[in-house]
N, C-alpha and C positions, 0 to 999 in steps of 0.2 A: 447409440446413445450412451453404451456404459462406457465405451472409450474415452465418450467427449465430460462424463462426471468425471471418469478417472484421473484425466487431465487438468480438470477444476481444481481436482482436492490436492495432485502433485505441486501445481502452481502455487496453491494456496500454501502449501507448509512450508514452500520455498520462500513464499513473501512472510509467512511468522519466523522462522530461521533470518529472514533475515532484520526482521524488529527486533528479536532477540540480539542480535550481534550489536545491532544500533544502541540500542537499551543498557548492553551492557560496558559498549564505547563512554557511554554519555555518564554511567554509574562511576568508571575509573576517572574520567575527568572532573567528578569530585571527590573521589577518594585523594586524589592527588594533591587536593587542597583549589581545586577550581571552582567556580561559582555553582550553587545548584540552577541550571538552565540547560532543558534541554537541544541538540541539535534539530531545527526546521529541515523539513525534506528538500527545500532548498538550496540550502547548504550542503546536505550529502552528497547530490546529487550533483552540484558543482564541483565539489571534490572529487569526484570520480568522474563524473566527463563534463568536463565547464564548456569547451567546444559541442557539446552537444543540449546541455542548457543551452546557449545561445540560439543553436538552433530552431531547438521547440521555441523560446521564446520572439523570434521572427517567427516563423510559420504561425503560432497563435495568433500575432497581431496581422498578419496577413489575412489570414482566416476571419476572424472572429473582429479587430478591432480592440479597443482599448476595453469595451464593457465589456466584453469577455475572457481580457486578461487580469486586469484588477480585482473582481471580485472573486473571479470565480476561480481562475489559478491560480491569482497570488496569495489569496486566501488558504488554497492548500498547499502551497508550498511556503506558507508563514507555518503551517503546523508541523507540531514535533513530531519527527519520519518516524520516531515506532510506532506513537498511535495512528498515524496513515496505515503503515504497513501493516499493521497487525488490525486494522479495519478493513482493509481489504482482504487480508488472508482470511477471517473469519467471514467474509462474506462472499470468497469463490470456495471455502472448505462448506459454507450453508450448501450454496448452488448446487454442486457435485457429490452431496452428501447420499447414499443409499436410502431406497426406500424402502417402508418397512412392505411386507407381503402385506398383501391385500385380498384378505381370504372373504370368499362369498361364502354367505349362509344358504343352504338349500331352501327353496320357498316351503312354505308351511301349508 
């Protein structure tokens, strides 16, 4: 069991590292004089393997159908990848988080 938090919380700071990098991708592209709008997980995600977007997006609709691509993935993937990512990092760093001792009181 401590392996499998241990691995929550590793995963998790992997996925906040990498909202950070996202965050601060999207920061420079208006320092540079670019619009303020964030990148969708979408989009990053296409830019980094668009062959593999394709994929998942056939297999979804094989799977699931149109009412379960529309709302439910395109919806996450219309949102901005750092608060994805750093919504999921904070909630596999919850999961995997140590617990405090659990001290019993002797009966009285």
């Amino acid at each position: 069991m401590a392996a499998l938090r241990a691995v929550l919380r590793w995963v998790g700071l992997v996925l906040l590292a990498a909202a950070y990098v996202v965050f601060v991708v999207d920061g420079t592209r208006v320092i540079a004089g670019g619009p303020l709008a964030a990148a969708s997980l979408g989009q990053v995600i296409g830019a980094a393997d668009p062959a593999g977007l394709a994929a998942f997006n056939a297999n979804i609709m094989r799977i699931g159908g149109e009412w379960l691509w529309q709302p439910v993935v395109g919806g996450l993937l219309a949102a901005p990848a750092f608060a994805v990512l750093a919504i999921a990092a904070i909630l596999l760093m919850f999961a995997g988080r140590r617990r405090a001792p659990h001290w019993r009181t002797a009966p009285r």
